[in-house]
C-alpha angles and dihedrals in degrees: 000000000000101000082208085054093051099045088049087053093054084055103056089046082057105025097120089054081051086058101051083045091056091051091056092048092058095048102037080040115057105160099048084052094054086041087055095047104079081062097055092107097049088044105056081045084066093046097055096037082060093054096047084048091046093046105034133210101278087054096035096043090042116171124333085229081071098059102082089046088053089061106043090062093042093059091045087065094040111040115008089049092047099045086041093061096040084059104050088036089051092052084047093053089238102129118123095026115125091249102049085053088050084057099047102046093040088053094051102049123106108238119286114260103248087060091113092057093046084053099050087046075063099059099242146118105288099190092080086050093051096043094056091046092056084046101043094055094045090061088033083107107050095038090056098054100079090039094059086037089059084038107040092163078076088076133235119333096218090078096042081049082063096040082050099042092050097049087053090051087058104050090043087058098037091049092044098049080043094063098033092063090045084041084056106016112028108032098151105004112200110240091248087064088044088056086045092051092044090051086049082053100050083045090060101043082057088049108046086039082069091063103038080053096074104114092035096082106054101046090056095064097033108035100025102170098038086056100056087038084061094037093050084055092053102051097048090046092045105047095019080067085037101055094034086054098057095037087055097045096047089065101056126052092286098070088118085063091046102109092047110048088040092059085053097051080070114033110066135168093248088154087071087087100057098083095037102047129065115262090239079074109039102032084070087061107032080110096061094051097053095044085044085072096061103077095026088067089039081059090095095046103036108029101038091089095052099052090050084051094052089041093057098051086050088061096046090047 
């Protein structure tokens, strides 16, 4: 047998303990964090390029009957949450705080782009994932510019549009070189080389974490308790959405696409705006976004027992 079959299988069998291991790494190893961050950008391209290839286009693409679907709950994320919490942060008297900029970004970001290889380390079905990501960041665009019109400390849209823009070319590129080479290559892939693809794609979310762990490490050691103020937010944005996301989609007709499209209600591309919005904005929740990583990458290992729970109920439903 192919000893590099073998190991990638390994891989996949252990891939959510790959994923703690990266986390560690990014925290207990701060300068190879901040080396393997200029690559940040290459190396989510290859992440998502292994889960096309993994998926392939008939599963990815689904019926055309799905695509409105796809989008209505893309611009409920995206918009609806946003514009919600706006609203109720506006009558608090919240908006401009550091945290209520965390939210709302966070709210009104597409998927990241490794959401369909956090959904297959849960042992589900990653095409809906994929599906809603390509769609998500299409509309990213248009679903951000009423949210920077109600915030306009978040700085102009028109740079957040390129960000956006760019992030889509990407995963255009990334998707269509994905299923040329299963169109050519991986017609009809055995499920040894599916686990094999699925332990390569555990190996590079531990390795892309290390780098979106770069401002974790030192505020461990430095700002203790701001670190686990901004760590506890996180988790509870992150799988509360999570959780009320699954619990409301189990309950319609899309309750096959559940685990999915739940993963994804809390695990947005808030990075994105690094690159679009002044640092005045961001520096305040870089934080955020690094301790935002922690339970997104814990998805697979915490959260994996209570989408099988909410999967069986379903059934017996």
């Amino acid at each position: 047998m192919n000893p590099v079959i073998t190991l990638l299988t390994l891989a996949a069998r252990h891939g959510r303990m790959l994923l703690v291991a990266g986390l560690v790494a990014g925290i207990a190893l701060p300068g190879v964090a901040i080396a393997f961050k200029p690559w940040l950008q290459e190396m989510v391209a290859a992440l998502l390029f292994i889960a096309a290839l993994r998926i392939g286009p008939r599963q990815a693409l689904g019926a055309i009957r799905n695509l409105p679907v796809v989008v209505g709950i893309a611009a409920v994320y995206q918009l609806a949450l946003p514009l919600t919490a706006i609203a109720v942060l506006t009558m608090a008297g919240w908006t401009g705080a550091p945290l209520a900029t965390a939210l709302v970004l966070m709210l009104a970001a597409s998927s990241i782009s490794g959401s369909p290889n956090l959904t297959i380390l849960t042992g589900h079905d990653p095409a809906p994932a994929l599906r809603l990501l390509i769609i998500g960041t299409a509309i990213l665009p248009f679903t951000v510019l009423p949210v920077f019109w109600l915030l306009p400390e978040l700085g102009t849209a028109a740079e957040v549009i390129g960000a956006a823009s760019r992030l889509f070319a990407a995963i255009a590129i990334a998707t269509a070189a994905a299923f040329l080479v299963r169109g050519v290559l991986l017609r009809d892939p055995a499920p040894r080389v599916v686990e094999a693809l699925d332990g390569l794609s555990a190996i590079a979310m531990a390795v892309v974490v290390v780098g979106l762990m770069s401002a974790v490490g030192p505020a461990v050691t430095g700002t203790p308790l701001a670190f686990l103020g901004w760590l506890a937010i996180a988790f509870a944005a992150n799988f509360g959405l999570q959780a009320l996301a699954a619990l409301v989609l189990t309950r319609t007709s899309l309750r096959d696409r559940a685990v999915p499209f739940a993963i994804i209600a809390g695990n947005r591309n808030i990075a994105l705006f690094l690159v679009a919005l002044p640092a005045h904005v961001t520096d305040p929740v870089l934080l955020f976004i690094g301790c935002y990583q922690i339970p997104m990458y814990l998805t697979p290992l915490l959260m994996r027992g209570f989408y099988n729970r909410i999967e069986r109920r379903t059934v017996r439903a």
